[in-house]
FIBA-242787 format. One record per residue: residue in one letter; residue number from 1; chain; y negated, z, x of N, C-alpha, C in turn. Coordinates in nm, 3 decimals, m for minus. Layout:
BEGIN
   aa     i   ch      n.py      n.pz      n.px     ca.py     ca.pz     ca.px      c.py      c.pz      c.px
    A   NUM    A         Y         Z         X         Y         Z         X         Y         Z         X
...
// end
This chain:
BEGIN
   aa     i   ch      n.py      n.pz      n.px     ca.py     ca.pz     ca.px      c.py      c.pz      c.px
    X     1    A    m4.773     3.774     4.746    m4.760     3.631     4.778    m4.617     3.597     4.816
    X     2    A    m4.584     3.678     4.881    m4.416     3.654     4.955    m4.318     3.664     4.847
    X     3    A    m4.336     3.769     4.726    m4.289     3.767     4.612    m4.285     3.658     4.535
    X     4    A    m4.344     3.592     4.508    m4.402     3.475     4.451    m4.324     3.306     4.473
    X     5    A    m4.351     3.312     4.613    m4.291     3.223     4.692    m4.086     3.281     4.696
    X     6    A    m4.059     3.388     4.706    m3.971     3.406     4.642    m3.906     3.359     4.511
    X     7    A    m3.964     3.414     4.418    m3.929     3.322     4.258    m3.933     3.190     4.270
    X     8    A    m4.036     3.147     4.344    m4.030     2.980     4.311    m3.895     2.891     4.377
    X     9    A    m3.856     2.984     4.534    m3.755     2.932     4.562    m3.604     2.978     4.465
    X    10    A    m3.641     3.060     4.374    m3.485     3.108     4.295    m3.507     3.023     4.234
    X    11    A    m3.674     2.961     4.173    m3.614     2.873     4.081    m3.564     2.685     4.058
    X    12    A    m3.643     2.712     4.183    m3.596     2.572     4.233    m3.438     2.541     4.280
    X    13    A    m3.354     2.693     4.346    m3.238     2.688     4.358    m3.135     2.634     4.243
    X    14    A    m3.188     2.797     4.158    m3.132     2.716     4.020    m3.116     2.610     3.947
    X    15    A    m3.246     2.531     3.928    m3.228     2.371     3.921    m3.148     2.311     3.983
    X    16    A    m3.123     2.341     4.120    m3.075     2.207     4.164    m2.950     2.257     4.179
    X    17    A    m2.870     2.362     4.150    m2.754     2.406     4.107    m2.696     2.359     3.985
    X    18    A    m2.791     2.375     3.868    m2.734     2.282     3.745    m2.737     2.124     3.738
    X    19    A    m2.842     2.095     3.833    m2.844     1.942     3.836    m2.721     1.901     3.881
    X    20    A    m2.658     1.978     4.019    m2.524     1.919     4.126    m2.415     1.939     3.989
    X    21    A    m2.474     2.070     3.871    m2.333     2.094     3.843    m2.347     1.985     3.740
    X    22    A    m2.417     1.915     3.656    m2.457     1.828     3.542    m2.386     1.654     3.618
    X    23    A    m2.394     1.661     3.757    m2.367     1.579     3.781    m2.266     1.565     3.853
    X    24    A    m2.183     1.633     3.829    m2.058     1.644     3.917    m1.964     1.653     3.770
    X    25    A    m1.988     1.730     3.658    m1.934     1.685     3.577    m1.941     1.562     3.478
    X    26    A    m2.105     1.501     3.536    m2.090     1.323     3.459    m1.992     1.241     3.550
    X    27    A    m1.964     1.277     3.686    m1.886     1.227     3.797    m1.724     1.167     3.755
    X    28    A    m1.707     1.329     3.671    m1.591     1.400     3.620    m1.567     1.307     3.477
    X    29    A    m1.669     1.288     3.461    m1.659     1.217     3.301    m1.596     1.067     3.328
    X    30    A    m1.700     1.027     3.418    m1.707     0.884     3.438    m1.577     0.868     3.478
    X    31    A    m1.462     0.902     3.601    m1.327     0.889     3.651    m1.263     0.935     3.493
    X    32    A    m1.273     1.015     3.423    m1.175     1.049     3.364    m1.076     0.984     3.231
    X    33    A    m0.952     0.955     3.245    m0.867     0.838     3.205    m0.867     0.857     3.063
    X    34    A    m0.837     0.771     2.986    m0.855     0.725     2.833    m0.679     0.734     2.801
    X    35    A    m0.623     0.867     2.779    m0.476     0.886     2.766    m0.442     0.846     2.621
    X    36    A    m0.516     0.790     2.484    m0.518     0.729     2.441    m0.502     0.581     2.428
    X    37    A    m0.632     0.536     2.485    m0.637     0.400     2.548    m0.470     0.337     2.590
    X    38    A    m0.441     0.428     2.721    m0.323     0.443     2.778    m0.199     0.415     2.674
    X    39    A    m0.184     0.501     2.555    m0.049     0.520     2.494    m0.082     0.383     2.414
    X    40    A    m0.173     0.337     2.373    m0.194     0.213     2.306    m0.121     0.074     2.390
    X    41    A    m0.136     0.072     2.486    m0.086    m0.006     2.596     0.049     0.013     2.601
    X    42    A     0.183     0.120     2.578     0.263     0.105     2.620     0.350    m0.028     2.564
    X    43    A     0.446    m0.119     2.603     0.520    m0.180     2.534     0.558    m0.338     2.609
    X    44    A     0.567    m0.410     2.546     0.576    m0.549     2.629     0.463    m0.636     2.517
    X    45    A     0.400    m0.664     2.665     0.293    m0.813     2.586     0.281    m0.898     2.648
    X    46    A     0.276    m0.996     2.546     0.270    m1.162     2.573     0.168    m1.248     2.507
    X    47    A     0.153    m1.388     2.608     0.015    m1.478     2.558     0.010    m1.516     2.414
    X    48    A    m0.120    m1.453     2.358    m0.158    m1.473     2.216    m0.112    m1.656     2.194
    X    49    A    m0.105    m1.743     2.290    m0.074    m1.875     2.250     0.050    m1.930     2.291
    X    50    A     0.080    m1.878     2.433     0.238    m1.970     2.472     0.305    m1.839     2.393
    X    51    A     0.319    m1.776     2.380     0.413    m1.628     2.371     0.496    m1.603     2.494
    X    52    A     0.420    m1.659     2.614     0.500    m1.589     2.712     0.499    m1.456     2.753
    X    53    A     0.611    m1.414     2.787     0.589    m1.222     2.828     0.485    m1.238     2.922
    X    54    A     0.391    m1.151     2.984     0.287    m1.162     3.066     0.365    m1.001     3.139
    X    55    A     0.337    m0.865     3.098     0.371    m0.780     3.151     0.476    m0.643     3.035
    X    56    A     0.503    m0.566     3.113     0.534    m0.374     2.991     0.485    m0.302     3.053
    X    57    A     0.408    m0.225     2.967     0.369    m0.112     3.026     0.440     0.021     2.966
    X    58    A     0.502     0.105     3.101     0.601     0.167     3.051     0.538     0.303     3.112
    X    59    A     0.497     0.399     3.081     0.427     0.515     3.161     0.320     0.496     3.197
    X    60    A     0.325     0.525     3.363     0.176     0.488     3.423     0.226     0.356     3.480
    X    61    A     0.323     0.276     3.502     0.353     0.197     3.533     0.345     0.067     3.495
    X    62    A     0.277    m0.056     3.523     0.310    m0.219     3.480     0.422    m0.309     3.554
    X    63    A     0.514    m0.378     3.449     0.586    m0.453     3.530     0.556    m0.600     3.530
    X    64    A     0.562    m0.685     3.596     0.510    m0.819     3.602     0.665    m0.869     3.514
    X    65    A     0.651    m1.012     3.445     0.741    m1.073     3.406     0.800    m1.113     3.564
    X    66    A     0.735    m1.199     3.598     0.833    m1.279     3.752     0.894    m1.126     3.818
    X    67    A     1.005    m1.188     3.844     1.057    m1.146     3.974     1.050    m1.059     4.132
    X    68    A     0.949    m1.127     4.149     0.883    m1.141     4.263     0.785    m1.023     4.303
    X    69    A     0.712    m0.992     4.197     0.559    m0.865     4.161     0.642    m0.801     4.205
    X    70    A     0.532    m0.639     4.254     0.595    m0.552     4.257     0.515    m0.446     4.120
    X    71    A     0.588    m0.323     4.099     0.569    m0.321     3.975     0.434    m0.218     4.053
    X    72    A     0.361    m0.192     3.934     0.182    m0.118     3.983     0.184    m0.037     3.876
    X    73    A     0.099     0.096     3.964     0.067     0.175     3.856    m0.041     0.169     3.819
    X    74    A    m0.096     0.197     3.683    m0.221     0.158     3.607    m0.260     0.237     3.505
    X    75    A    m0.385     0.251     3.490    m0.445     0.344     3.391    m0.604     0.278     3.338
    X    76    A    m0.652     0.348     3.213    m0.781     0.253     3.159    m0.889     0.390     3.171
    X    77    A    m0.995     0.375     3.241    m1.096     0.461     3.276    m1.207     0.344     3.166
    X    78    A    m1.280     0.423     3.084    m1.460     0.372     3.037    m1.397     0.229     3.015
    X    79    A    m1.300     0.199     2.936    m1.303     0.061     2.853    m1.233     0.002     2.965
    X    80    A    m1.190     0.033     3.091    m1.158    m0.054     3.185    m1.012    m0.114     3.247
    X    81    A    m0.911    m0.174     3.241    m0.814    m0.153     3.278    m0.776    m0.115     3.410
    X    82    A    m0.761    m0.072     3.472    m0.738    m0.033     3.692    m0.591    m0.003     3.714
    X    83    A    m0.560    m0.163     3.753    m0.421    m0.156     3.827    m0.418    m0.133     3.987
    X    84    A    m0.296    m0.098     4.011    m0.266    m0.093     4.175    m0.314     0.021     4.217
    X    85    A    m0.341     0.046     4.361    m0.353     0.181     4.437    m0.493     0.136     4.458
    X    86    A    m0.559     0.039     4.465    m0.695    m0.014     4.479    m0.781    m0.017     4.340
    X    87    A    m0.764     0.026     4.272    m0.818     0.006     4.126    m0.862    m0.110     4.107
    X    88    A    m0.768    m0.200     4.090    m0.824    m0.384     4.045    m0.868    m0.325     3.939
    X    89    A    m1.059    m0.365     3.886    m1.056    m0.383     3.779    m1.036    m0.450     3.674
    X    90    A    m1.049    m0.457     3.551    m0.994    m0.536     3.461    m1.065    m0.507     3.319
    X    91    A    m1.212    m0.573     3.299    m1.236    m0.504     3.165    m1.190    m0.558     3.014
    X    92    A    m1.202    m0.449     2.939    m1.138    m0.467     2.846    m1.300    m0.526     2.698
    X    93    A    m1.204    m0.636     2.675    m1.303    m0.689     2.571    m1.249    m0.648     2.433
    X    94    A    m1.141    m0.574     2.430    m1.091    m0.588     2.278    m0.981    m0.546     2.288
    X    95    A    m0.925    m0.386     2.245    m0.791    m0.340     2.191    m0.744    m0.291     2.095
    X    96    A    m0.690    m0.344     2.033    m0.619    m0.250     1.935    m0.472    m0.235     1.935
    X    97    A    m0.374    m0.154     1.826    m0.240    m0.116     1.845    m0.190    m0.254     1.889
    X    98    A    m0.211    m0.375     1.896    m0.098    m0.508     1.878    m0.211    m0.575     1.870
    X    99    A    m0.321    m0.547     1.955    m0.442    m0.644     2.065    m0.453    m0.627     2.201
    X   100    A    m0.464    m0.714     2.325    m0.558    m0.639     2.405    m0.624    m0.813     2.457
    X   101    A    m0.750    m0.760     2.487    m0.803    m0.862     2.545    m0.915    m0.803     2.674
    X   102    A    m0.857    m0.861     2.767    m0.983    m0.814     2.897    m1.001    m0.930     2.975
    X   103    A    m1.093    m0.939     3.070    m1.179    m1.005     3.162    m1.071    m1.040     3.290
    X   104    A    m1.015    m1.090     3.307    m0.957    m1.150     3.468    m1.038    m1.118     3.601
    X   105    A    m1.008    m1.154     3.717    m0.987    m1.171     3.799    m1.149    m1.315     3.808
    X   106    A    m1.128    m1.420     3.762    m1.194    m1.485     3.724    m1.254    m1.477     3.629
    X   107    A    m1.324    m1.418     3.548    m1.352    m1.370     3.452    m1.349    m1.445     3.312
    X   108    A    m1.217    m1.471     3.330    m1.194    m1.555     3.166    m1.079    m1.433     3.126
    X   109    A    m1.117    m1.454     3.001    m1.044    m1.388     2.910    m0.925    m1.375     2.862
    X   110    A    m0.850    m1.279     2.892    m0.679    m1.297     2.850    m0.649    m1.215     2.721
    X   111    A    m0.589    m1.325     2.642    m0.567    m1.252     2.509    m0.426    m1.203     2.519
    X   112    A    m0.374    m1.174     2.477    m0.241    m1.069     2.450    m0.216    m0.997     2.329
    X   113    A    m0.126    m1.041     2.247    m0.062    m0.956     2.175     0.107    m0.884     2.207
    X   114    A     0.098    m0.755     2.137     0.214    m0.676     2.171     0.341    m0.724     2.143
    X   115    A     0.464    m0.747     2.166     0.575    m0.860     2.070     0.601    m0.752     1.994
    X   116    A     0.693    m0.749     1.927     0.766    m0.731     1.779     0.885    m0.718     1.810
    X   117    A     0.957    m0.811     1.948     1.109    m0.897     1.930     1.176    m0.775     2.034
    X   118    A     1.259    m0.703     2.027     1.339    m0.659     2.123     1.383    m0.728     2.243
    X   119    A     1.430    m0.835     2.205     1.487    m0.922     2.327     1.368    m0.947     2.449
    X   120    A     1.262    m0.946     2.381     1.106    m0.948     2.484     1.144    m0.902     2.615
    X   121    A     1.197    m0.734     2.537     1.232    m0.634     2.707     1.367    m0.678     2.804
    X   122    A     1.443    m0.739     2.714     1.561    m0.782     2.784     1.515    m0.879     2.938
    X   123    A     1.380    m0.949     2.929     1.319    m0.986     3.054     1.302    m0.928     3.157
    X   124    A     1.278    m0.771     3.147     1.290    m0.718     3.280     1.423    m0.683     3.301
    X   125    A     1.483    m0.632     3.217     1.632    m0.589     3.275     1.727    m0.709     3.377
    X   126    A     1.676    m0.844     3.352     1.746    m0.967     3.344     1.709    m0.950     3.466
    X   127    A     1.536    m0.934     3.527     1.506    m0.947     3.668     1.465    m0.818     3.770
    X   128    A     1.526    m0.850     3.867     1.512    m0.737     3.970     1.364    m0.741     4.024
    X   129    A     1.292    m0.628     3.967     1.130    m0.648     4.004     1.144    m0.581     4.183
    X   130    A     1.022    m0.665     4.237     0.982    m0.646     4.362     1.099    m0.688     4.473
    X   131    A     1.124    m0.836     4.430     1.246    m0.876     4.475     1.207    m0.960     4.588
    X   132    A     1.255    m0.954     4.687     1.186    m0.981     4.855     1.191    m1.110     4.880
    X   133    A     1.113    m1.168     4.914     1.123    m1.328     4.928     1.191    m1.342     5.061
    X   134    A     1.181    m1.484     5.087     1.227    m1.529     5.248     1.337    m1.534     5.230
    X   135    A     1.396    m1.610     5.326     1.536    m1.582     5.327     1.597    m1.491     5.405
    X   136    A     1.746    m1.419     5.389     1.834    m1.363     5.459     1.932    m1.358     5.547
    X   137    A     1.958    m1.476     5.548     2.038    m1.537     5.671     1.990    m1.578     5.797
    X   138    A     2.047    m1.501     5.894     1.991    m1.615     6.064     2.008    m1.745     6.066
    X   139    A     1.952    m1.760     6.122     1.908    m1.931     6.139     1.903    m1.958     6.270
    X   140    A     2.033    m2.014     6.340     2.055    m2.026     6.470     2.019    m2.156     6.534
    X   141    A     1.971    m2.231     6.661     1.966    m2.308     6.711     2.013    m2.305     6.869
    X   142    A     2.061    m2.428     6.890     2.109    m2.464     7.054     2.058    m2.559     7.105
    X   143    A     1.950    m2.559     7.183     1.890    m2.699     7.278     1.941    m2.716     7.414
    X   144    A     2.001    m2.812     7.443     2.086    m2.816     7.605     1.933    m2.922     7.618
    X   145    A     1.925    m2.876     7.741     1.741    m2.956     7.871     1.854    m2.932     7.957
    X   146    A     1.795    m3.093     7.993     1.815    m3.136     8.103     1.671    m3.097     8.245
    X   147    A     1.692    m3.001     8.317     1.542    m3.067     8.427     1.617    m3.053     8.555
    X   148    A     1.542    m3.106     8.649     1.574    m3.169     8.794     1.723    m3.120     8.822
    X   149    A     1.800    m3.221     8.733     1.947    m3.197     8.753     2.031    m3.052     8.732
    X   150    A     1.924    m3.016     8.658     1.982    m2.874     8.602     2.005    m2.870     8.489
    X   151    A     2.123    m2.808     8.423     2.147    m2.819     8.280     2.076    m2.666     8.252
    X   152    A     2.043    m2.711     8.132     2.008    m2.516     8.047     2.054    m2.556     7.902
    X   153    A     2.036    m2.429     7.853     2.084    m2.397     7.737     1.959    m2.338     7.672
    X   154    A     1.902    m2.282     7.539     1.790    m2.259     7.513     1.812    m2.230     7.384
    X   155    A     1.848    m2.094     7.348     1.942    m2.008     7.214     1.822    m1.983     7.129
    X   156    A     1.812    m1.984     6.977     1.685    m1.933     6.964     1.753    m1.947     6.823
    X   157    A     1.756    m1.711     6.781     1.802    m1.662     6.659     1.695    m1.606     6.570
    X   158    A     1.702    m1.674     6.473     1.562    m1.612     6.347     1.696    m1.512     6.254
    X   159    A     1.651    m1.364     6.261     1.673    m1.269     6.227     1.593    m1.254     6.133
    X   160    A     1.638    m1.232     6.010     1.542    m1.125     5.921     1.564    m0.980     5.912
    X   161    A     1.442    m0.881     5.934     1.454    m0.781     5.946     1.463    m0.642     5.800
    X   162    A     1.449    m0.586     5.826     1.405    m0.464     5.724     1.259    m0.445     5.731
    X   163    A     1.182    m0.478     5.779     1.028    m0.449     5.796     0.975    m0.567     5.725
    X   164    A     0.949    m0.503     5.592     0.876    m0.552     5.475     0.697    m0.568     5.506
    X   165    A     0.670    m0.692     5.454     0.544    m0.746     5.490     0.466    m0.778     5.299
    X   166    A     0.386    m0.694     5.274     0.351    m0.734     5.135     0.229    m0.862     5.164
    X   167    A     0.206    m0.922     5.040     0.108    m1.003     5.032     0.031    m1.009     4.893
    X   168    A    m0.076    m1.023     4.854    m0.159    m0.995     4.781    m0.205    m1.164     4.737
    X   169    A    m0.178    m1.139     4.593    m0.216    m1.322     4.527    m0.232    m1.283     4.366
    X   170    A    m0.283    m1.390     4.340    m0.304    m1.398     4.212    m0.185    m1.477     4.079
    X   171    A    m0.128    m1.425     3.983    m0.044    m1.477     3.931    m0.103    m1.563     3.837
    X   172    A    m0.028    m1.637     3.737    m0.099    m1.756     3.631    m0.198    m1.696     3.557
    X   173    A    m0.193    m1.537     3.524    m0.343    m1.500     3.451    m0.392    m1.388     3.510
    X   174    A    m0.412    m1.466     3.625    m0.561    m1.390     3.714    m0.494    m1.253     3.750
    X   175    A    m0.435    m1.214     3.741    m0.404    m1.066     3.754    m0.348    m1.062     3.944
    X   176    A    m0.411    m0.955     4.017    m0.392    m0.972     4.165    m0.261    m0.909     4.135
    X   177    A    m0.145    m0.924     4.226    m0.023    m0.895     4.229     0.020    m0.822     4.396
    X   178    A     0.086    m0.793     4.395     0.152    m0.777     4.525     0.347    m0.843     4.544
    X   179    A     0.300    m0.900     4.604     0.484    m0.969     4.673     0.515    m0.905     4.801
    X   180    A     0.663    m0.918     4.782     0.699    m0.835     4.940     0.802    m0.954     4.996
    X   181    A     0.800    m0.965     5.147     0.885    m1.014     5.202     0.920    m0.925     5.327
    X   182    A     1.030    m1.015     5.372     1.103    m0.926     5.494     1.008    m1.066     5.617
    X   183    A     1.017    m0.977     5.704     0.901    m1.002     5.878     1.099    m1.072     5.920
    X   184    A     1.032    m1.161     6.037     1.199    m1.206     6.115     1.162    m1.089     6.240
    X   185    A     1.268    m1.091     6.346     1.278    m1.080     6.469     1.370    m1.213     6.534
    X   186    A     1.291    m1.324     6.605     1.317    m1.393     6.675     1.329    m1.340     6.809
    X   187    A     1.525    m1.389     6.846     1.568    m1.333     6.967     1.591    m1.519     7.074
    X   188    A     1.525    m1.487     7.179     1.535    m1.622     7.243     1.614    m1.614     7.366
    X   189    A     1.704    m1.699     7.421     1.788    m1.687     7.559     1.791    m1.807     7.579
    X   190    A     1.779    m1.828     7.708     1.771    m1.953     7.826     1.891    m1.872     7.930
    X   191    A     1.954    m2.001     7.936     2.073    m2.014     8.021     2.049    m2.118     8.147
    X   192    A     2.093    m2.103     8.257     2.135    m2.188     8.348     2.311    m2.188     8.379
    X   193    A     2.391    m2.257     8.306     2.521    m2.274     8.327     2.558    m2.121     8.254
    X   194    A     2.604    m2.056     8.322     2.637    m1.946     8.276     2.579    m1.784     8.343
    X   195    A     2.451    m1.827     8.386     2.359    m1.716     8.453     2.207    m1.747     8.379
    X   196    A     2.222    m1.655     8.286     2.111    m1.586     8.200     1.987    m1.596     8.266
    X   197    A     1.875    m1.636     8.244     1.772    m1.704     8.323     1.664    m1.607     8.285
    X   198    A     1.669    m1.579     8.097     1.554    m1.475     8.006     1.607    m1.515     7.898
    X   199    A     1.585    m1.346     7.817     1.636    m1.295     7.739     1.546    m1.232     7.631
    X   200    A     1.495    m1.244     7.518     1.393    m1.123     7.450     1.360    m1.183     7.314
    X   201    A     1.390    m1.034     7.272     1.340    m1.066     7.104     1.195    m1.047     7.083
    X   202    A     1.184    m1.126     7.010     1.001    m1.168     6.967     0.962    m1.107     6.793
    X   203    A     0.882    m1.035     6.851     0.824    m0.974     6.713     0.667    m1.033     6.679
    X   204    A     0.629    m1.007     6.555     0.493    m1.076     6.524     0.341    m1.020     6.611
    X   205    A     0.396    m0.905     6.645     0.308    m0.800     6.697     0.274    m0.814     6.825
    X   206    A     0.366    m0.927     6.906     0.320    m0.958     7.056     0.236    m1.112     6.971
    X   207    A     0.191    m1.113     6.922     0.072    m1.234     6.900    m0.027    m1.194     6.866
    X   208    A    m0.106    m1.100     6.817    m0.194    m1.014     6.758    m0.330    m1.043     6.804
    X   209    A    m0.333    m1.134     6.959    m0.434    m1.158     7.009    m0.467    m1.278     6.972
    X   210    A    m0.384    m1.361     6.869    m0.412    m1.508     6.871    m0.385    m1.522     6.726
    X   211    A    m0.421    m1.424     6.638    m0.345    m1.391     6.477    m0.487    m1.273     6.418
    X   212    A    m0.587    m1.339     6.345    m0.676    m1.188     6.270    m0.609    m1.111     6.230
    X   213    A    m0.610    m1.004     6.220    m0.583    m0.872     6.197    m0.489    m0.848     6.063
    X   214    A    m0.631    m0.921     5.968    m0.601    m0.892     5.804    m0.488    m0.993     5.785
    X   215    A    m0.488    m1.137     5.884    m0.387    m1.221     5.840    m0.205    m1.200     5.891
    X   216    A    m0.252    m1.140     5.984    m0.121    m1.117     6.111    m0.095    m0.969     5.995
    X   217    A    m0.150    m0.892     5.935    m0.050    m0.813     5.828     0.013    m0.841     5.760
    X   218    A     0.012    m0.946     5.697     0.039    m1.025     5.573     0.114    m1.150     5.629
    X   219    A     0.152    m1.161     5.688     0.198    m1.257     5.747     0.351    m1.226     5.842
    X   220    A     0.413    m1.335     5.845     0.628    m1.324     5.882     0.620    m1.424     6.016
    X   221    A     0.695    m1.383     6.116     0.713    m1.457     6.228     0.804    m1.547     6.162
    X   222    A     0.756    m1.703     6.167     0.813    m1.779     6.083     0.957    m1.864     6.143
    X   223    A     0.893    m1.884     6.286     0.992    m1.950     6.406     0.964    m1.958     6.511
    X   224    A     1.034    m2.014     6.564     1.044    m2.020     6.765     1.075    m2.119     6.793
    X   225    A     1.011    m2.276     6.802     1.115    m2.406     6.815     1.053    m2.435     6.959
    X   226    A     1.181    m2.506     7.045     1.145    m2.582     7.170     1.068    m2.675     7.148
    X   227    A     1.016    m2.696     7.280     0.872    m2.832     7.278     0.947    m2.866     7.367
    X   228    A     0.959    m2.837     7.518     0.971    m2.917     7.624     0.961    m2.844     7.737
    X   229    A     1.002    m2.885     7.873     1.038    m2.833     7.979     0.977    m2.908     8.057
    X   230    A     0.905    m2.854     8.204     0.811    m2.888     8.281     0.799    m2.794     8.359
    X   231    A     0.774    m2.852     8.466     0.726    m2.757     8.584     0.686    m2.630     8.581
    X   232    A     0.599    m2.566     8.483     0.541    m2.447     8.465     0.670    m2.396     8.386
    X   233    A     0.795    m2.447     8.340     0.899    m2.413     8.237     0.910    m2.446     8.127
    X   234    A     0.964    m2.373     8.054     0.993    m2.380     7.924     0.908    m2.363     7.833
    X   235    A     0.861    m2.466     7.718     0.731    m2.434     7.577     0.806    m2.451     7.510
    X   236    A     0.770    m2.343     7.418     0.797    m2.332     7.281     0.715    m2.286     7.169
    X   237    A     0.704    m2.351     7.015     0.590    m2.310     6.960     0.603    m2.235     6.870
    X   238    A     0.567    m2.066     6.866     0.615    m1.954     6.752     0.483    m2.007     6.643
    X   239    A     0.534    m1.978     6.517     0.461    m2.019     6.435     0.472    m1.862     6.328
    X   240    A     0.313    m1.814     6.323     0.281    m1.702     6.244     0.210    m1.731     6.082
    X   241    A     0.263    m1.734     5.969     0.189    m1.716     5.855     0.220    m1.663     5.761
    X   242    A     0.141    m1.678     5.653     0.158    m1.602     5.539     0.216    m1.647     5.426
    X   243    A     0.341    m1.625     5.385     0.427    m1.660     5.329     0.380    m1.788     5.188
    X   244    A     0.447    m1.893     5.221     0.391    m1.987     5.073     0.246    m2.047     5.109
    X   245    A     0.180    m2.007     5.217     0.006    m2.044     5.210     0.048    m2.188     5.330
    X   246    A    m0.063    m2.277     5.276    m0.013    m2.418     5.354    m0.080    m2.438     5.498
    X   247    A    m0.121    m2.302     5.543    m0.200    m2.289     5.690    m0.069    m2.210     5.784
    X   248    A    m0.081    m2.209     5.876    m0.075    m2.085     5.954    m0.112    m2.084     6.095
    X   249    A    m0.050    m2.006     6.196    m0.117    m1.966     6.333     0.002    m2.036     6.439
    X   250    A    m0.013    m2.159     6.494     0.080    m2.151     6.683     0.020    m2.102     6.774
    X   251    A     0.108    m2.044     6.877     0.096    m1.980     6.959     0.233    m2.075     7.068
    X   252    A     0.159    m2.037     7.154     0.256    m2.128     7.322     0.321    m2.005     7.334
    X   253    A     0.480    m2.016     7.387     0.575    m1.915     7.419     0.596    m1.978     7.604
    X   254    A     0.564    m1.952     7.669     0.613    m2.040     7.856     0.678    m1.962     7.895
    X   255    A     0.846    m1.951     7.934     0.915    m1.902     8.026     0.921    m1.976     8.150
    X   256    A     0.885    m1.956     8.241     0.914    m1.997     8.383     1.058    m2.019     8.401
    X   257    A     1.043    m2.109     8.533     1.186    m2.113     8.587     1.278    m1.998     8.604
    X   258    A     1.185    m1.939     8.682     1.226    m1.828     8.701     1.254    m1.699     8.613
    X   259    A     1.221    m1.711     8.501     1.239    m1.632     8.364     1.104    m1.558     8.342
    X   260    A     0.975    m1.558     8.405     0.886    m1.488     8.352     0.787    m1.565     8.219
    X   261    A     0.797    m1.499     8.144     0.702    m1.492     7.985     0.594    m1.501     7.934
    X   262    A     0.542    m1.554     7.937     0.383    m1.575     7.894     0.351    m1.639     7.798
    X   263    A     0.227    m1.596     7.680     0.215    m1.643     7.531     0.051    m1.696     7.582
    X   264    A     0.040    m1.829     7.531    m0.135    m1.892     7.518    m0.149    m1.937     7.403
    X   265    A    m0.314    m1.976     7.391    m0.353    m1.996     7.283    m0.333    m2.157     7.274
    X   266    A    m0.300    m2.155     7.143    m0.247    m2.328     7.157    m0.404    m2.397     7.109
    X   267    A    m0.421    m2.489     7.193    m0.529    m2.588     7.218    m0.506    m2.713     7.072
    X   268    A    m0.554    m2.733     7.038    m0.519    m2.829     6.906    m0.602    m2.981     6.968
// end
């Protein structure tokens, strides 16, 4: 009997040894890239109707026509196109050498043919891909307040930094993109005559409590402007968003008379 019950467990082992292995190599199947597919794709293509350049695919790499994109790497798994480090999908309705047609983002259909014209590629050379928005220059301001016969001064420098902030959008044919911009560091100083009252640079990261998570990533400390002076001190309203989007986040900046700092949630 113990014999018995033996075999049945070898053979049930065995099964389910070829099953893990049957299905670890359909696993294997299913991920595995169409390096064909792929070499069909290399080149520059543009809209089957405007003939605008749309993208090149040069390696594993896509470059966006604009400027702005950053360039993504991409490969076609089971008919599919998968750009970026996230695998945007992208299915494909139709390729051949000097076709491609796949499914958007929205799921309308982008036709594309391959160009012919040399000068096509001269488009990327012309533009510097993954080219940083925002601007680069500080942007200085001076507010002289007057309060209870006290003069101040009220310095407030928008720095742009090196700490790149990407953002995620959709270009004219559906395709998700990534843009990069540079984050500021806003540095603020309050004066009384010529004795320094408070002093401190403002990063996006002291708002975090008054900014979601996913938006305060994606998003550039935009400014620091005076409101007004009052008893409790100095307001000012930092403004947090996401580059180009017609929303964003205020936040209350209050220095005291006395120079102490405090950020609230602005009441609308």
């Amino acid at each position: 009997m113990c014999k018995l019950k033996y075999i049945l467990c070898l053979v049930v082992s065995v099964f389910l040894s070829v099953g893990c292995k049957q299905q670890s190599a359909g696993q294997v199947e299913e991920r595995a890239e169409s390096k064909q597919a792929k070499q069909l794709l290399q080149g520059v293509w543009m809209d089957q109707e405007s003939e605008m350049v749309v993208f090149k695919m040069q390696g594993d790499t896509v470059y966006f026509s604009d400027s702005t994109s950053v360039p993504a790497y991409f490969r076609v798994i089971n008919d599919t196109l998968c750009i970026g480090d996230n695998d945007i999908k992208y299915p494909i309705v139709k390729q051949m050498p000097h076709v491609l047609w796949f499914k958007n983002a929205g799921g309308d259909v982008v036709k594309l043919v391959k160009s012919t014209d040399p000068e096509d590629a001269n488009v990327f050379k012309r533009k510097r891909h993954g080219k940083v928005l925002t601007s680069r220059q500080i942007t200085k301001t001076d507010t002289v307040v007057m309060y209870d016969k006290n003069r101040y001064h009220c310095y407030v420098a928008v720095n742009p930094s090196k700490y790149k902030v990407t953002k995620n959008s959709y270009n004219d044919d559906g395709l998700q993109v990534e843009n990069v911009y540079y984050d500021n560091i806003i540095h603020l100083s309050i004066f009384q005559g010529s004795v320094r009252v408070y002093s401190q640079d403002f990063r996006k990261q002291m708002f975090e409590k008054y900014v979601p998570k996913g938006v305060l990533e994606q998003s550039v400390l935009g400014n620091l402007e005076y409101d007004k002076v009052g008893a409790d001190g100095f307001r000012f309203l930092a403004t947090i968003g996401i580059p180009d989007d017609a929303s964003c986040y205020q936040a209350e900046v209050v220095v005291s008379l006395n120079g102490k700092m405090s950020i609230k949630q602005m009441n609308y």
